[in-house]
TORKE-626225 format. One record per residue (C-alpha): residue in one letter; x, y negated, z negated. Coordinates in steps of 0.02 Angstrom, whole numbers, plus 32768, in hexadecimal, padded with zeros to 4 digits. Example, Ala and Ser with C-alpha at 12.3 -4.5 7.8 and 13.67 -1.06 7.14 Angstrom:
<nodes>
a826780E17E7A
s82AC80357E9B
</nodes>
This chain:
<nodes>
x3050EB53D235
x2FD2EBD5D1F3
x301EEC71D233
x30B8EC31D1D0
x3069EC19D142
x301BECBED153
x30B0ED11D173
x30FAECADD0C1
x3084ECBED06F
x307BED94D079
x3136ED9CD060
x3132ED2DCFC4
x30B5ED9DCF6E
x311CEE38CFA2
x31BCEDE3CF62
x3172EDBECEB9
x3129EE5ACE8D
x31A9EEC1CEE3
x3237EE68CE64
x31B7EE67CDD4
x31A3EDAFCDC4
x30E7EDBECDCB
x306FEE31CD94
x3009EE71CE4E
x2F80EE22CDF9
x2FB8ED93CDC9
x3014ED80CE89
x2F7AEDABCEDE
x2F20ED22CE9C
x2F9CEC91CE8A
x3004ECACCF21
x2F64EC9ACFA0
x2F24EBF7CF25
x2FCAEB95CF37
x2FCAEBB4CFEF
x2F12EB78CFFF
x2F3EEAE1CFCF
x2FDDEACDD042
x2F74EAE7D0D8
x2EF4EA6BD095
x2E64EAD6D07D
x2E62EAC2CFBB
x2D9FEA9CCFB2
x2D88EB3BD011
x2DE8EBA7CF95
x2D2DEBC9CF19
x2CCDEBFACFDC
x2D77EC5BD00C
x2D82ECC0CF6E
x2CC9ECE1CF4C
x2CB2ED27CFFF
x2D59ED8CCFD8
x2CFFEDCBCF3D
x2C4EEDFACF9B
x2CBEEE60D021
x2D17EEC2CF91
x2C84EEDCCF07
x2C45EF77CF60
x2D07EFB6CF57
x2D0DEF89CEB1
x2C7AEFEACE79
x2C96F088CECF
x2D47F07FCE65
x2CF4F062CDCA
x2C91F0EDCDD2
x2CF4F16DCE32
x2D80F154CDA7
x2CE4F174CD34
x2CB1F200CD8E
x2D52F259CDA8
x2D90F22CCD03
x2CF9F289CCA8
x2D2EF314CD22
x2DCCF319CCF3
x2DA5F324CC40
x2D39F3B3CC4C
x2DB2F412CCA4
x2D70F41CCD51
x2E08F414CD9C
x2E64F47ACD12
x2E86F505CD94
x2EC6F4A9CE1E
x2F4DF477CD9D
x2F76F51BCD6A
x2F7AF54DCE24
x2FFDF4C6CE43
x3074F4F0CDB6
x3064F5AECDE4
x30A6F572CE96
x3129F4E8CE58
x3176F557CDD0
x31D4F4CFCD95
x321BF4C7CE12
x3238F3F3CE31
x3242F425CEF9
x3198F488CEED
x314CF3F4CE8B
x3156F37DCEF1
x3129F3E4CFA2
x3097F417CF2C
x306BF353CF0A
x306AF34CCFD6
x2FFAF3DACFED
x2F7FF3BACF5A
x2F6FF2F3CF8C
x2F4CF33DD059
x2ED6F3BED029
x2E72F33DCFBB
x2E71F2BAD030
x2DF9F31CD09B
x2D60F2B3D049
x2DB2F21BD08A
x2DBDF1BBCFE2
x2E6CF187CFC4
x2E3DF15ECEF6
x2DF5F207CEF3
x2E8FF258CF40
x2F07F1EBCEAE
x2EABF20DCE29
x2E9EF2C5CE3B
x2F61F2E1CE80
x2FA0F268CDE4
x2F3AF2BECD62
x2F7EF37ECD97
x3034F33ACDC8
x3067F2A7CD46
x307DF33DCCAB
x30F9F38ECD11
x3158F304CD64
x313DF29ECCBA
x318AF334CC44
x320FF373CCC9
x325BF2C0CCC4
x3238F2A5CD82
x3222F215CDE8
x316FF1D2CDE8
x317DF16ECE80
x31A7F206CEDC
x30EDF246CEAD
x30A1F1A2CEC8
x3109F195CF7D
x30DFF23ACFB9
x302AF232CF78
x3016F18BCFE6
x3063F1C8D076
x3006F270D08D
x2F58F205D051
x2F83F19DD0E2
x2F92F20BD16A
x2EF4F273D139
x2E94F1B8D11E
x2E89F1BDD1E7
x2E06F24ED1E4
x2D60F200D23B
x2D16F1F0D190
x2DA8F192D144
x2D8DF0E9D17A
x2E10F0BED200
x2DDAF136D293
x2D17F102D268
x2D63F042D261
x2DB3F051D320
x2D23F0C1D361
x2CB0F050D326
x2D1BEF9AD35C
x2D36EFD1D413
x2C8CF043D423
x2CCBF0EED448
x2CB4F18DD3D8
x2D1DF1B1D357
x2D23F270D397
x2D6FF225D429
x2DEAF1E7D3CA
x2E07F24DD339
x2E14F2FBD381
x2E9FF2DFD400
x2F08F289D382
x2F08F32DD322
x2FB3F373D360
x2FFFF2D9D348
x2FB1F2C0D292
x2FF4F365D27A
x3091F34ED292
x3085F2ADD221
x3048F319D1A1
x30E4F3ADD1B4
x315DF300D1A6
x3112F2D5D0FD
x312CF388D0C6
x31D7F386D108
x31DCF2DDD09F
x319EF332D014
x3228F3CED020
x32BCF358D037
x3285F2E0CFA3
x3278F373CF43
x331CF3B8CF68
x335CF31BCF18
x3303F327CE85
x3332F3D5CE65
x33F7F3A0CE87
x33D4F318CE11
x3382F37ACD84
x33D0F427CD91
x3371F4C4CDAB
x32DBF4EACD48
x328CF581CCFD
x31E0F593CCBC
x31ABF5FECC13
x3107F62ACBFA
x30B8F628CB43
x3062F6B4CAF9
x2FA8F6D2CB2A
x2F83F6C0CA7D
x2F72F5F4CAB8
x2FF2F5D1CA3C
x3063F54CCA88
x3112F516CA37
x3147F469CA53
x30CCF3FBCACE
x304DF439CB4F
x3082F40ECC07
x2FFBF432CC63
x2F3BF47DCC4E
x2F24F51ACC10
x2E82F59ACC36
x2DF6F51FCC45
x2DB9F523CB95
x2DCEF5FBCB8A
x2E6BF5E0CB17
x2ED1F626CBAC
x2F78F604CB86
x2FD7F562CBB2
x308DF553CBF8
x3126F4F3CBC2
x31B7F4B3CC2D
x326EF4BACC0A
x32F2F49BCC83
x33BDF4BCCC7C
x3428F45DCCE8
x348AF4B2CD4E
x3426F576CD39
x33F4F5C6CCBD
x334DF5CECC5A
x331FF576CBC0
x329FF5D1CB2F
x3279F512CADD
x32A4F4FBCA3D
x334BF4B0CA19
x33DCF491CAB8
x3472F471CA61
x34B9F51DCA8C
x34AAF4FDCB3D
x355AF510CB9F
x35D9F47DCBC5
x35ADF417CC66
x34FEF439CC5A
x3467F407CBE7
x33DDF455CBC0
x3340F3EACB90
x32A7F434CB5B
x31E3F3E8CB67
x31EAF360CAE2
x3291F34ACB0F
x32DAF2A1CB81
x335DF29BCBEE
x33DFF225CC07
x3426F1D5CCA8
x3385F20ECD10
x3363F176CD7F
x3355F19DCE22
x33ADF143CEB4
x32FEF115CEF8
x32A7F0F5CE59
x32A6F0D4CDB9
x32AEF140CD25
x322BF191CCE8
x324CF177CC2A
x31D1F11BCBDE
x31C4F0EFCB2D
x3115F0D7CB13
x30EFF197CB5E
x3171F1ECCAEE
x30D6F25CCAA3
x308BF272CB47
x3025F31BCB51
x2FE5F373CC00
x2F22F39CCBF2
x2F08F407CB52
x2ED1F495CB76
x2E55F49DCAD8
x2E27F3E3CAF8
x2D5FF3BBCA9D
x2D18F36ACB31
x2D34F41BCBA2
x2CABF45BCBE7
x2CAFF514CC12
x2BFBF53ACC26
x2BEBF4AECCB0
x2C65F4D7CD0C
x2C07F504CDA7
x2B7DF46ACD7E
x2C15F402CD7D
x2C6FF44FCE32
x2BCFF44FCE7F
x2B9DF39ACE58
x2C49F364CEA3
x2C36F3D2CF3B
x2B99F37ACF4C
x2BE7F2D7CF39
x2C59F2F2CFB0
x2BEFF341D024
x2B77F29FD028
x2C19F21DD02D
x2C38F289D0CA
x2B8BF288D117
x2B73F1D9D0E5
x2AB5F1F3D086
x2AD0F171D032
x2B5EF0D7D003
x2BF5F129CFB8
x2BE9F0A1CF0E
x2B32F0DACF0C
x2B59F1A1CF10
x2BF6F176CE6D
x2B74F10CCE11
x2B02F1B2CE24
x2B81F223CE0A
x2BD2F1D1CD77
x2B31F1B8CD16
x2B01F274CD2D
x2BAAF2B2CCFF
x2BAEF24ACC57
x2AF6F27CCC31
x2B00F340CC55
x2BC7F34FCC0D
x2B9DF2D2CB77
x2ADCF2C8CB4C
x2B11F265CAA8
x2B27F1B2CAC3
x2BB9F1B2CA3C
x2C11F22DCAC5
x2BDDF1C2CB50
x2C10F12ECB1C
x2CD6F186CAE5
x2CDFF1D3CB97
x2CCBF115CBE7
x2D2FF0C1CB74
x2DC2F14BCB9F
x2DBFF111CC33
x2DB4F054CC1C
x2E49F022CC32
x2E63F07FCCEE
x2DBAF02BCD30
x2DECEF8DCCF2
x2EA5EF81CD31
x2E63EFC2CDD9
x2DB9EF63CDFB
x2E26EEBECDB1
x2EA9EEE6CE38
x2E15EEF5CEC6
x2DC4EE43CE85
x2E70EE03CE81
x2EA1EE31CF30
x2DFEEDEFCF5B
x2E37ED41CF53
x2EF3ED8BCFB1
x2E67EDC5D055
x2DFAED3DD02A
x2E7EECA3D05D
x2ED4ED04D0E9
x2E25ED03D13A
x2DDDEC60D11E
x2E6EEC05D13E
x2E7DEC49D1D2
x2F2AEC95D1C0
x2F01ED49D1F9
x2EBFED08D2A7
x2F3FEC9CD2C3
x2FDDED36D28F
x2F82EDABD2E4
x2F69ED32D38D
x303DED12D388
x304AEDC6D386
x2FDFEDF7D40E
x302CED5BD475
x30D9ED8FD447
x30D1EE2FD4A7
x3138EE1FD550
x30DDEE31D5E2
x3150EEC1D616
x310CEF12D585
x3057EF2CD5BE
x3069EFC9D609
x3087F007D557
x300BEFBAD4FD
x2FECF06ED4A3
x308DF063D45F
x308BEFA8D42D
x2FDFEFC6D3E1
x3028F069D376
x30C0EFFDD33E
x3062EF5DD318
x2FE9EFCFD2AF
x3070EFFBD231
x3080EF51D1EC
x2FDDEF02D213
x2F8AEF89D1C3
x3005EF68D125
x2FE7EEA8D114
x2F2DEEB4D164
x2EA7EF02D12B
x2E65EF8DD192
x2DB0EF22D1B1
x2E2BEE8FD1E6
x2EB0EEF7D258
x2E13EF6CD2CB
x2D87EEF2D2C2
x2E0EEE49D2D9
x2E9FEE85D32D
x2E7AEF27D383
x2DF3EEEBD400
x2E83EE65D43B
x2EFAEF02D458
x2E83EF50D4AD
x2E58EECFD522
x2F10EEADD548
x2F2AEF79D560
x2E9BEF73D5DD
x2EC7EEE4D651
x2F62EF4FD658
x2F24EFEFD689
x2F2BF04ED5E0
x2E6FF095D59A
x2E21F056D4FC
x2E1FF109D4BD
x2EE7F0FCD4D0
x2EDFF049D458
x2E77F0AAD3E5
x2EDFF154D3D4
x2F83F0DFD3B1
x2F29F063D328
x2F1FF0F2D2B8
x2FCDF11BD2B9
x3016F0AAD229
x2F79F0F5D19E
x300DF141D143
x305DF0A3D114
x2FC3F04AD0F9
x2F81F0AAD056
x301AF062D010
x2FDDEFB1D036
x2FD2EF31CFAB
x2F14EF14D00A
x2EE6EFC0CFE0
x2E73EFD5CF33
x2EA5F092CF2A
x2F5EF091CF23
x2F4DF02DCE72
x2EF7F0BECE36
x2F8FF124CE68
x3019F0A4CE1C
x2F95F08DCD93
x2F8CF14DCD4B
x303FF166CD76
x307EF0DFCD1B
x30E0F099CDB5
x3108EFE2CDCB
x30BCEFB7CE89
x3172EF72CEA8
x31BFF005CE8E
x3139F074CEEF
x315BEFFFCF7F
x320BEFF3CF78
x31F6F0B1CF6D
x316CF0E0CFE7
x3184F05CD085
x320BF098D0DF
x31CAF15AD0D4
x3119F111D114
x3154F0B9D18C
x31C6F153D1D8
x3118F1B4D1B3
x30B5F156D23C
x314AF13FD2A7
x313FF208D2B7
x3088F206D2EF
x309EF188D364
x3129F1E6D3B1
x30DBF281D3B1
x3035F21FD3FD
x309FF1F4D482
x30F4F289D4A1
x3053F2FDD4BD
x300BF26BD53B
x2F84F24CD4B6
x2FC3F191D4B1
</nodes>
């Protein structure tokens, strides 16, 4: 009866919020309460939710303050360049945008933060895919998906989770997964290319004008100029069909095609796969202004060293990562913004991102809370294992691989390696296949797992792109899921699995 209920229980909450008849956090929390009480466990639901809570807090605090931290960085133009990089590569180009979104989310997901990752590949992508009139869940779908396959790097989580669950070394595990991993990687790119094809069909071809180095700008900023120098900042105009566009006013643009310039809208621009990206309440959106007061050009290297630091401990583990934001976030505000006035304008800019996020993690909290205690997650995960057919155990690297696609989805990643995994393992053994075999293939589904409504980070992604979590999963599942179904195939076809 519990592993149905389980089973109910997850696909009611991803029916609701997937046709938007709940808010996630209002699902999260409800959904898990009512089915408390059908299994009987009501006057468990306070011990359930508080030992939910104590799991999560530590979660919860590293996003408050890495959302601090990052967003202080992000208003004092730290990462101006890397957005100037990415529109000198993407040219406007809706097909180079979004490979770029797939590069810039892999290369940053080398610290192994997934909120990190978000925030930085949302703040230097959402101008362009905002102003250009492109989808949004494309960004947020290829973001996730290249987050996840770089989230199995030993300091990550998973591959630490598995090394540490069936006591080998992550090394051991890691390292000959790399060609496989690679090849996960190229398939997101390849993602990335093909989605972008469509956009650019859908759109029309772009062309990109470049303002005068005076730093004059005519009509809306798109994305950052110079950090702070008064370098000049660019504008985006498109024409459907070829052509270029100078901004200004369209109306003399040829029959069967329309020209639209930055403040402009489109019409008719939903996507097949998501929804538009028209939204009233960000008709005066601006990119990063490029002669914004809270820059900071004479820290710039103060402020890229600290984060290099940062990183550098999160990766060395000196100390808890919520300990090494609270640090960071309190230096940042205190060297950037020695008044408290300043201070205190820099937090509350930010307010509403910690609190949507850190509510989400408390709310899903209760969501991890009830699926433990009740016992539901021992019991789903004990049918699974038991349904496997005996002929079957000879393969146990590939059942393990395809088992961790969905586990890893409706699980946590504690509850999948330190729950699940060890069973896997044991079956794979009494069958003649190695632990280090279980472990390679449990890492496989990572890519559709940062898209899990379990995971804190992805509502900083949906969060800053203003993306529904329906839509994102509607959007994002079926790529994910073809994601880790390439490294597990490629596992298996260089004998790693």
């Amino acid at each position: 009866m519990l592993t149905i209920l389980g089973f109910v229980m997850i696909a009611t909450f991803l029916v609701l919020i997937m046709m938007k008849k709940m808010s996630p956090i209002a699902a999260l929390v409800l959904v898990p309460a009512l089915f408390c009480v059908f299994v009987g466990k009501a006057a468990h639901l306070g011990d359930y939710v508080l030992d939910g809570v104590g799991n999560l807090a530590p979660t919860a605090a590293m996003l408050m303050f890495a959302i601090v931290y990052f967003g202080v960085m992000i208003d004092v133009g730290l990462f101006d360049p890397i957005v100037r990089g990415i529109l000198r590569f993407c040219k406007a180009d809706p097909m180079r945008i979004v490979v770029g979104t797939a590069v810039l989310a892999a290369i940053v997901s080398l610290d192994g933060d997934g909120s990190t990752t978000f925030m930085i590949t949302v703040s230097a992508m959402y101008p362009l895919y905002k102003r250009l009139k492109m989808s949004l869940v494309v960004m947020t779908g290829v973001a996730a998906t290249a987050n996840g396959v770089m989230n199995t790097l030993p300091w990550g989580g998973p591959t630490a989770r598995a090394a540490t669950a069936l006591k080998v070394d992550a090394s051991d595990i890691f390292v000959p997964m790399i060609p496989a991993l690679a090849v996960g990687l190229v398939a997101v790119f390849v993602l990335a290319y093909a989605l972008g094809l469509r956009e650019r069909k859908r759109l029309g071809v772009l062309s990109l004008d470049e303002v005068l180095e005076s730093g004059t700008v005519t009509g809306e900023p798109v994305l950052v100029g110079a950090g702070g120098d008064g370098g000049g900042a660019e504008r985006v105009s498109f024409v459907k069909g070829g052509g270029s566009a100078t901004g200004g006013s369209t109306a003399g643009s040829t029959a069967g095609s329309s020209a639209v310039s930055t403040a402009g809208s489109t019409a008719g621009d939903t996507s097949a796969d998501g929804p538009s990206t028209d939204d009233p309440d960000d008709d005066g959106f601006q990119g990063l202004d490029p002669n914004r007061p809270t820059l900071r050009p004479k820290l710039y290297w103060f402020n890229a060293g600290l984060t290099v630091l940062l990183l550098t401990a999160m990766i060395m583990e000196w100390l808890p990562i919520p300990v090494l934001f609270l640090l960071g976030a309190a230096l940042a505000l205190t060297v950037n913004f020695p008044h408290m006035p300043d201070q205190k304008a820099r937090i509350a800019a930010h307010a509403e991102n910690v609190l949507n996020v850190t509510g989400m993690v408390f709310a899903a909290a209760v969501f991890t809370g009830v699926l433990t205690g009740t016992g539901m997650v021992d019991h789903m995960a004990d049918w699974l294992v038991n349904a496997i057919p005996d002929g079957m155990g000879g393969q146990m690297g590939l059942v393990t691989g395809l088992l961790s696609i969905p586990l890893t989805y409706f699980m946590s990643n504690d509850g999948f390696y330190f729950g699940v995994l060890p069973v896997l393992a044991e079956a794979g053994n009494a069958h003649g296949v190695s632990t280090i075999e279980i472990a390679r293939a449990s890492i496989a589904g990572q890519a559709l797992h940062m898209s899990s409504p379990l995971v804190p980070a992805v509502y900083v992604l949906v969060g800053m792109a203003k993306v529904e979590f329906g839509d994102h999963t509607r959007f994002t599942v079926k790529w994910a899921v073809l994601t880790s179904l390439v490294v597990l195939g490629s596992g298996i076809l260089f004998g790693i699995i």
